[in-house]
C-alpha positions as CSV (number, residue, x, y, z in Angstrom):
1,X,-4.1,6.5,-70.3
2,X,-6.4,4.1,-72.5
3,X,-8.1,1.5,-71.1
4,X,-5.5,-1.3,-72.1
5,X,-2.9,0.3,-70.7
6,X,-4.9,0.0,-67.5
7,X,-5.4,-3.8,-67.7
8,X,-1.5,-4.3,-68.6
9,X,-0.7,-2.3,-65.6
10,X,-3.3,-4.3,-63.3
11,X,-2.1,-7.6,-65.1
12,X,1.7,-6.5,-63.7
13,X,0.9,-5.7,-60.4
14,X,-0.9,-9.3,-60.0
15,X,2.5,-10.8,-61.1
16,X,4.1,-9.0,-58.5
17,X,2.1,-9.4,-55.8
18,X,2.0,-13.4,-56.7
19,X,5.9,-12.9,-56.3
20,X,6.3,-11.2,-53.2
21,X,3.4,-12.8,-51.1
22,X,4.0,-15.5,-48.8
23,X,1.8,-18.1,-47.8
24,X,-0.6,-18.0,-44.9
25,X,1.1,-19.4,-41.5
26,X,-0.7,-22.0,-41.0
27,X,-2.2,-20.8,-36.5
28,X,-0.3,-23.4,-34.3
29,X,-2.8,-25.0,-32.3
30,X,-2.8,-25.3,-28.3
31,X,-0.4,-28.5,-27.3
32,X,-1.1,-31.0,-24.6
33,X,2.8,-31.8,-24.5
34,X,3.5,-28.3,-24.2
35,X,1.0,-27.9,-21.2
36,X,2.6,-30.7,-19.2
37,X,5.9,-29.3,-19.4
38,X,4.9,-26.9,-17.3
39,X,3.4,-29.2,-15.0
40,X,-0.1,-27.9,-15.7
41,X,-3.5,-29.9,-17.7
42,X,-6.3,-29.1,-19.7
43,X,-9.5,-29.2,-17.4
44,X,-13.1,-29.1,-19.5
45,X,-16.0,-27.9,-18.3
46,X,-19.5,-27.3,-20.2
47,X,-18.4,-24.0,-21.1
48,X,-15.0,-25.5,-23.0
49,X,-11.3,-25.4,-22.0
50,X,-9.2,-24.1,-19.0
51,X,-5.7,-24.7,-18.3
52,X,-4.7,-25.6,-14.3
53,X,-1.7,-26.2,-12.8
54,X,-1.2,-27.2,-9.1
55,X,1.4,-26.5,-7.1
56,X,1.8,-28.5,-3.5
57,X,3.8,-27.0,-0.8
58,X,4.6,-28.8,2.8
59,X,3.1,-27.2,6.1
60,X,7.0,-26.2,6.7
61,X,8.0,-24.7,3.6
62,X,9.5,-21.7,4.8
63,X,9.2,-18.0,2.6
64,X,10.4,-15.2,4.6
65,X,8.1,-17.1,7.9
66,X,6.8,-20.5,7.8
67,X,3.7,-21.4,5.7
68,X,2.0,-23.5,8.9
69,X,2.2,-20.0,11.3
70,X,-0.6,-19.0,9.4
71,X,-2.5,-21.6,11.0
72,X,-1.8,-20.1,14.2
73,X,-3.5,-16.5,13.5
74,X,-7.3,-17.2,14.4
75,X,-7.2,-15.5,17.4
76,X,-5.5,-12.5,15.8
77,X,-7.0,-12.2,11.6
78,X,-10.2,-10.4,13.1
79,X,-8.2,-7.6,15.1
80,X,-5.4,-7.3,12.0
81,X,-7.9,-7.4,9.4
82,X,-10.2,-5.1,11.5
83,X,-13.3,-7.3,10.4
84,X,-14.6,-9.0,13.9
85,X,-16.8,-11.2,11.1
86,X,-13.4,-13.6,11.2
87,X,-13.5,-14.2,15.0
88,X,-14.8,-17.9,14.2
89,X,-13.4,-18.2,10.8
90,X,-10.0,-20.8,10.6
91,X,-7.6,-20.1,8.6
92,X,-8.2,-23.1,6.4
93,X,-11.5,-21.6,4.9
94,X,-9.8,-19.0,3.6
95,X,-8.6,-18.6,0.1
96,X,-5.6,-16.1,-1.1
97,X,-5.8,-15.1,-4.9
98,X,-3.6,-13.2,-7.0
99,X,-4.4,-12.3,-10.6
100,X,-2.5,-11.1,-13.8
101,X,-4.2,-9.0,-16.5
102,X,-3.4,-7.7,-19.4
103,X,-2.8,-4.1,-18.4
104,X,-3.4,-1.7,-15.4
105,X,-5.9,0.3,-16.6
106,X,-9.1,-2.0,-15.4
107,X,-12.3,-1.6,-16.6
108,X,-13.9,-4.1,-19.3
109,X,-11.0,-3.6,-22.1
110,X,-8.6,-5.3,-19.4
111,X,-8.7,-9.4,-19.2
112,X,-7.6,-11.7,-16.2
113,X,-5.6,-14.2,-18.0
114,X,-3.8,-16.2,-15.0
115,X,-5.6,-16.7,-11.4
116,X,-3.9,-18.0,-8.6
117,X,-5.8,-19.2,-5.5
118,X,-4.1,-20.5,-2.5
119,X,-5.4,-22.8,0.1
120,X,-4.7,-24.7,3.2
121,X,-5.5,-28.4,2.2
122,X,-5.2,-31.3,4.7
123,X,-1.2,-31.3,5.2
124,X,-0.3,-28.9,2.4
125,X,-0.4,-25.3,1.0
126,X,-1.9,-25.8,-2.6
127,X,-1.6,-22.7,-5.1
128,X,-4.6,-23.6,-8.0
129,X,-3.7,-21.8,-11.4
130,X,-6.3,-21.4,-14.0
131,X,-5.1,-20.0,-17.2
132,X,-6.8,-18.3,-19.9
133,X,-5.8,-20.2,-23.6
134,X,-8.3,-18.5,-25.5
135,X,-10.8,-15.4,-25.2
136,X,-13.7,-17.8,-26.4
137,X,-13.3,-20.1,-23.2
138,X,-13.5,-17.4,-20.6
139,X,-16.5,-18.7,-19.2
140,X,-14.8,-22.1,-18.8
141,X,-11.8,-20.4,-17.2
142,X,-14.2,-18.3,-14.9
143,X,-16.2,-21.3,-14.4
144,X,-13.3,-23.0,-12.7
145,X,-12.0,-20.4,-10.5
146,X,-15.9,-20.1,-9.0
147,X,-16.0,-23.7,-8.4
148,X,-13.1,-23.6,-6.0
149,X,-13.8,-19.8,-4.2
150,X,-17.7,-20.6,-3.7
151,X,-17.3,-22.4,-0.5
152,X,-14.5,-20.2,0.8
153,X,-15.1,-18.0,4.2
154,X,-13.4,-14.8,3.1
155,X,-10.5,-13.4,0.8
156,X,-6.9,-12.6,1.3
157,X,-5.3,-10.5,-1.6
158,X,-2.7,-7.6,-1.7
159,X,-4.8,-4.6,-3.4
160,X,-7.4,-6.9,-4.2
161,X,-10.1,-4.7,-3.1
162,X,-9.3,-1.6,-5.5
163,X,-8.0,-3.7,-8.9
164,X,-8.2,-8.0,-8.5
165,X,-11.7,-8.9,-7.0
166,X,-13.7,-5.7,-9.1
167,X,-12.2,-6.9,-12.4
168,X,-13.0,-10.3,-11.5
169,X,-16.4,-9.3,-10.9
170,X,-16.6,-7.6,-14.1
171,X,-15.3,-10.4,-16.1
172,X,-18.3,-12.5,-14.7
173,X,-20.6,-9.9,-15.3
174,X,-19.7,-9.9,-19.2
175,X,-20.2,-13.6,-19.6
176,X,-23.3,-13.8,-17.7
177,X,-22.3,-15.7,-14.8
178,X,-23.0,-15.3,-11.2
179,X,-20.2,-14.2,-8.9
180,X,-19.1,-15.8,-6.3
181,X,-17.2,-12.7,-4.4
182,X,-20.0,-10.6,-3.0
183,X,-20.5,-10.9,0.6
184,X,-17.3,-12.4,1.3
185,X,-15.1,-10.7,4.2
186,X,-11.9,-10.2,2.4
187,X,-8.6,-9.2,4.1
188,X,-6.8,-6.9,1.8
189,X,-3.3,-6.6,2.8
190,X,-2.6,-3.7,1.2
191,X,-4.1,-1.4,3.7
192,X,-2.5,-2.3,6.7
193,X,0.7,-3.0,5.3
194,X,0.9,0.5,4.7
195,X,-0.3,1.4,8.4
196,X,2.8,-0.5,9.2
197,X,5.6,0.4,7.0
198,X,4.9,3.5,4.4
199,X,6.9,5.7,6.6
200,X,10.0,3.4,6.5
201,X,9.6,2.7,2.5
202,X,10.0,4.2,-0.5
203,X,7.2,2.4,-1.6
204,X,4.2,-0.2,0.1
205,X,4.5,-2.8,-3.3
206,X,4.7,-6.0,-3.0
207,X,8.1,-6.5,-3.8
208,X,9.4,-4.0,-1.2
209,X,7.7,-5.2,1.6
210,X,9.3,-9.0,0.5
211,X,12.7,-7.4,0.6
212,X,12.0,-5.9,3.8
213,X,9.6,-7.3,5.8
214,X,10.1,-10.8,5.0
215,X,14.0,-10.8,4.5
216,X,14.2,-12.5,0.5
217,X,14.1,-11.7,-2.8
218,X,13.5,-13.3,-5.7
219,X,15.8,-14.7,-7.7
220,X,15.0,-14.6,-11.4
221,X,11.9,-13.2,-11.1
222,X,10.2,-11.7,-14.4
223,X,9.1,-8.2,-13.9
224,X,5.5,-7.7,-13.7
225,X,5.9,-5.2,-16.3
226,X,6.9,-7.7,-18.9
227,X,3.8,-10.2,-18.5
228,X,1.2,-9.1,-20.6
229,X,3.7,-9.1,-23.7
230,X,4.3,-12.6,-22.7
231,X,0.1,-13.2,-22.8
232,X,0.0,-11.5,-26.3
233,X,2.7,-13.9,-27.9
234,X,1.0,-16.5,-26.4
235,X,-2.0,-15.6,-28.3
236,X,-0.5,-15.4,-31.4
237,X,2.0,-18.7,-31.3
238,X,-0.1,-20.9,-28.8
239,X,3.0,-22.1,-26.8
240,X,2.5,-21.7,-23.1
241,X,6.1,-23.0,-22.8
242,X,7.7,-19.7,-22.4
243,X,4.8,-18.4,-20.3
244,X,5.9,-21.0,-16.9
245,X,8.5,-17.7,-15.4
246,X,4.7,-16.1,-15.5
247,X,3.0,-18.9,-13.6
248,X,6.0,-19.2,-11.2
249,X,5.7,-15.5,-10.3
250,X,2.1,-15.9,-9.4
251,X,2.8,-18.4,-7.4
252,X,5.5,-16.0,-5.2
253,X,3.0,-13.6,-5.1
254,X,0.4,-16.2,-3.3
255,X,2.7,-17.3,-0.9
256,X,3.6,-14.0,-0.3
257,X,-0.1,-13.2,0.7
258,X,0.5,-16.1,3.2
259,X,3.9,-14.9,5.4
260,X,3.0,-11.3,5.1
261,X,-0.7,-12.3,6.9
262,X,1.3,-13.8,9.6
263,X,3.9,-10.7,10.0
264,X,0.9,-8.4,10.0
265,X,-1.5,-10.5,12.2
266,X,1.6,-10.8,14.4
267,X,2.1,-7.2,15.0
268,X,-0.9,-5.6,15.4
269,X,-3.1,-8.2,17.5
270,X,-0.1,-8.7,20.0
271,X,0.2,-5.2,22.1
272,X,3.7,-6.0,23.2
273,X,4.8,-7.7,19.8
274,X,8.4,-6.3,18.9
275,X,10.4,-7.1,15.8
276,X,13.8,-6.3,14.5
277,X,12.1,-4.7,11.2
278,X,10.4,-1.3,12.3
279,X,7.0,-0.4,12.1
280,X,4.4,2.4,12.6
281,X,3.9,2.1,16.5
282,X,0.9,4.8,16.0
283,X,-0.5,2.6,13.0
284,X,-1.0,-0.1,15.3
285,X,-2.6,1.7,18.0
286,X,-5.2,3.3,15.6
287,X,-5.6,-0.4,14.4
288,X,-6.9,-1.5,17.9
289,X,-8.1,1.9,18.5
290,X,-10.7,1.5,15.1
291,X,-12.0,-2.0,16.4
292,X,-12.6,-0.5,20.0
293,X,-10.0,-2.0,21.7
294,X,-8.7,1.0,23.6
295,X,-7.1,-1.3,26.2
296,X,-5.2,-2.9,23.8
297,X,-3.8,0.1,22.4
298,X,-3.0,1.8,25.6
299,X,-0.5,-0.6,26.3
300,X,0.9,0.1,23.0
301,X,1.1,3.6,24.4
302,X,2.4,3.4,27.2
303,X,4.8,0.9,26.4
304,X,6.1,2.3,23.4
305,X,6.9,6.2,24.2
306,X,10.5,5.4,25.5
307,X,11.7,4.0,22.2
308,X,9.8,6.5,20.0
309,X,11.6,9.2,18.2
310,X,10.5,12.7,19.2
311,X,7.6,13.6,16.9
312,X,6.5,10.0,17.5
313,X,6.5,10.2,21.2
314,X,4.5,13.1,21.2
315,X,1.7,11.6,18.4
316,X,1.7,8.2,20.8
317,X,1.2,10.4,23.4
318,X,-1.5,11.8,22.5
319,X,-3.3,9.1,21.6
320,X,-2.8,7.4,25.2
321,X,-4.5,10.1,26.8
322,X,-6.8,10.4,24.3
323,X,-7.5,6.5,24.7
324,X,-7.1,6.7,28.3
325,X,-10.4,9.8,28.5
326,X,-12.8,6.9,25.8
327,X,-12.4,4.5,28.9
328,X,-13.2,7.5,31.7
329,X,-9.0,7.0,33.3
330,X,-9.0,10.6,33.8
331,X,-6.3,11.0,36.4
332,X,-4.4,9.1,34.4
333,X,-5.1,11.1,31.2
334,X,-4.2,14.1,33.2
335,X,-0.4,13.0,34.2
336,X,-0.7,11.9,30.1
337,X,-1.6,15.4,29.1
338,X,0.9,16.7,31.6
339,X,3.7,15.2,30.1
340,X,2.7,15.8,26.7
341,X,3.4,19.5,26.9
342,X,6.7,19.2,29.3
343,X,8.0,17.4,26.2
344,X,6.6,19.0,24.1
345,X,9.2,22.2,21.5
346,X,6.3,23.3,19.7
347,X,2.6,24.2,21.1
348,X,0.1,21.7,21.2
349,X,-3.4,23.0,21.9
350,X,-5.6,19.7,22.5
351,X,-3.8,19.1,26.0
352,X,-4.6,22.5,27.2
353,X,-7.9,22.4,26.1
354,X,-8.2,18.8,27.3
355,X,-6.7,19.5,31.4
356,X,-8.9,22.5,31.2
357,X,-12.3,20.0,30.7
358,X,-10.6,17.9,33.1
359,X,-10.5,20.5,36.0
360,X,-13.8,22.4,34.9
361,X,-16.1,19.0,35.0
362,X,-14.0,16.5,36.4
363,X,-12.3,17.7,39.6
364,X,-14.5,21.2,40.2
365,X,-11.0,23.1,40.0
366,X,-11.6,26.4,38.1
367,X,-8.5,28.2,39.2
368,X,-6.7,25.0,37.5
369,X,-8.7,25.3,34.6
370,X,-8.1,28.7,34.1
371,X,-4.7,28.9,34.2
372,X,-4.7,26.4,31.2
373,X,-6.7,28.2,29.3
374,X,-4.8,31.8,29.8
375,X,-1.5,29.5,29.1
376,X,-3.1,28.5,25.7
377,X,-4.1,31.9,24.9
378,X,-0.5,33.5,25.7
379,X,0.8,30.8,23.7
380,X,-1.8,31.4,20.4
381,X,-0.6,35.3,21.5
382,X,3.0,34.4,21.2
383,X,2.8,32.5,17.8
384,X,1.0,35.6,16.5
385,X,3.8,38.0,17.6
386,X,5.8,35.9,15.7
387,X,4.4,35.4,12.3
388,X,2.8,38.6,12.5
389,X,-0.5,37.1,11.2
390,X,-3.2,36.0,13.4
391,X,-3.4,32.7,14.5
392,X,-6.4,30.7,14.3
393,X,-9.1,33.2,15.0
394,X,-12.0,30.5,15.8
395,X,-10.1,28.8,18.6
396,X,-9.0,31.9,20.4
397,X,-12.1,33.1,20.1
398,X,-12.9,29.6,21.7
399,X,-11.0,30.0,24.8
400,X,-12.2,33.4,25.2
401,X,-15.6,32.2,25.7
402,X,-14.4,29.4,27.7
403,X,-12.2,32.0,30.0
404,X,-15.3,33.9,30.3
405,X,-17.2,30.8,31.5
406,X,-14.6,29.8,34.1
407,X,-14.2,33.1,35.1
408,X,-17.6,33.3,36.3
409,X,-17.8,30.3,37.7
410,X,-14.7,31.0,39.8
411,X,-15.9,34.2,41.3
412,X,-19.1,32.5,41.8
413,X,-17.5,29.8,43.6
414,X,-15.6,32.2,45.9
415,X,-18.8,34.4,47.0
């Protein structure tokens, strides 16, 4: 092909491409109107623009318990949240927050686009929502949401700990800002929400425990799933219009922070709380049981085994007597360890060992002790016979040595 053939083909792919080629959209640029249809304003800082929308709720408003019982949970938010840092915290210097991102994955690739902090303020619950409009103003955005959690006490989020408050930090860390979570106590939900329920759940999300521990669910709800497409379009179109279903779903999530604080703070700081939903009986005894309170969850204990299903009876009753030996109640322990193997199908080493301690140091009774240490070794015996493999070599090698010891202390004893 000569060279002017080359320039007439060049020449006819211009005209073509001057055809077929649209115009440049002209970007739509970020509208004031739009923002106050969603009840929200454009707040400017000296690091540029921020989106926030407030949302007021009365002391009464009610979702799944009332808003204002949180208030009542001083006393309790150090035993529930098992920090004893909160003893003389109230409830009103706490903040609860609840971010959306644009993915799951975390790590410097993933943006916070929507924080929601909620706070007790004078007579009302206010939710704060600060909104991302623009990569280029996330110091602005973070600059806002620092200005209202620097004074707060402490935290209250729902997996906050593993994925909201680490990304957070990480955002400030990119622009250069200081952080205002570090050193905060922070109350993550999460955690003893599935202490609670896991075992009665298909799953401990957020959702689930609203449908079941707080008795509601949400009617027209986006999924979470769906909200970081909703982000994306809002980058490209610049109508936050179609983005309010996001900010109302944030908002359900912060109050949800608020009534499933109480339900939790209700249950394990109380020893004889009962509710109609069921919970983990043994998740609340190690709750008290972490924090030292062994009192506490020995009335659990003990007040619990007659409703308990089998296997559950027998863990809670383990626990008493373990609970019961930390605060030196050893006759008590005894009847405790007693009873565990009279209920007991299956064998259960700890309260043989444990009565033969008991009558070895405790009451000077080596015959006793004996014959719970031969009972344990007929029983490891038995299970062998059984399975036709030995069973647990180290521990009946154990009470060998230990029948050895009593052995000679009994014959001693008898000289």
């Amino acid at each position: 092909m000569n060279i002017s053939s080359i320039k007439q083909k060049l020449r006819e792919l211009d005209a073509i491409n001057t055809i077929t080629s649209a115009p440049a959209k002209e970007p739509r640029s970020l509208s004031l109107t739009d923002i106050e249809k969603i009840g929200a304003r454009l707040a400017t800082n000296h690091y540029g623009d921020c989106i926030v929308r407030e949302k007021h709720f009365p002391l009464d408003h009610v979702h799944g318990v009332k808003i204002a019982d949180f208030l009542d949970m001083q006393e309790y938010l150090p035993v529930a949240a098992r920090l004893p840092e909160l003893k003389n915290c109230s409830p009103r210097d706490l903040v609860f927050i609840d971010t959306e991102t644009t993915g799951l994955a975390g790590g410097t690739g993933t943006y916070i686009f929507l924080v929601g902090v909620g706070s007790f303020q004078g007579d009302a619950f206010v939710v704060q929502q600060f909104f991302l409009s623009d990569y280029k103003d996330e110091p602005a955005f973070l600059n806002e949401i620092a200005e209202l959690v620097k004074s707060a006490a402490g935290l209250v989020s729902f997996n906050g700990k593993s994925y909201d408050i680490p990304l957070l930090r990480t955002r400030f860390v990119l622009n250069r800002l200081p952080s205002v979570f570090e050193d905060k106590p922070h109350i993550d939900l999460l955690h003893p929400s599935r202490r609670l329920w896991r075992k009665f759940l298909p799953s401990c999300n957020l959702g689930m425990l609203e449908q079941f521990v707080l008795k509601f669910r949400r009617q027209g709800d986006i999924p979470g799933a769906e909200i970081p497409a909703l982000f994306f379009e809002f980058l490209r179109e610049k109508n936050v219009v179609p983005l309010k279903p996001v900010f109302q779903h944030n908002v359900m999530d912060v109050l949800s922070l608020v009534s499933l604080g109480v339900k939790i703070a209700r249950i394990l700081a109380c020893p004889d709380y009962e509710d109609e939903i069921p919970f983990d009986l043994l998740g609340k005894v190690k709750n008290f049981s972490d924090l030292g309170l062994w009192e506490k969850a020995s009335v659990v204990c003990s007040s619990a085994t007659h409703q308990a299903d089998d296997e559950a009876t027998l863990n809670l009753l383990q626990w008493h007597a373990l609970l019961l030996k930390k605060q030196q109640r050893f006759e008590q322990a005894e009847r405790v360890w007693i009873e565990l193997i009279d209920r007991s199908v299956k064998f259960i080493l700890d309260p043989y060992v444990e009565l033969a301690k008991y009558y070895e140091h405790q009451t000077g009774d080596y015959t006793q002790a004996l014959d719970y240490v031969n009972r344990a070794i007929h029983r490891l015996e038995i299970a062998q016979e059984l399975s036709g493999e030995e069973k647990s070599p180290d521990i009946r090698r154990q009470l060998l040595h230990r029948k050895q010891r009593l052995t000679g202390k009994l014959n001693r004893s008898l000289q």
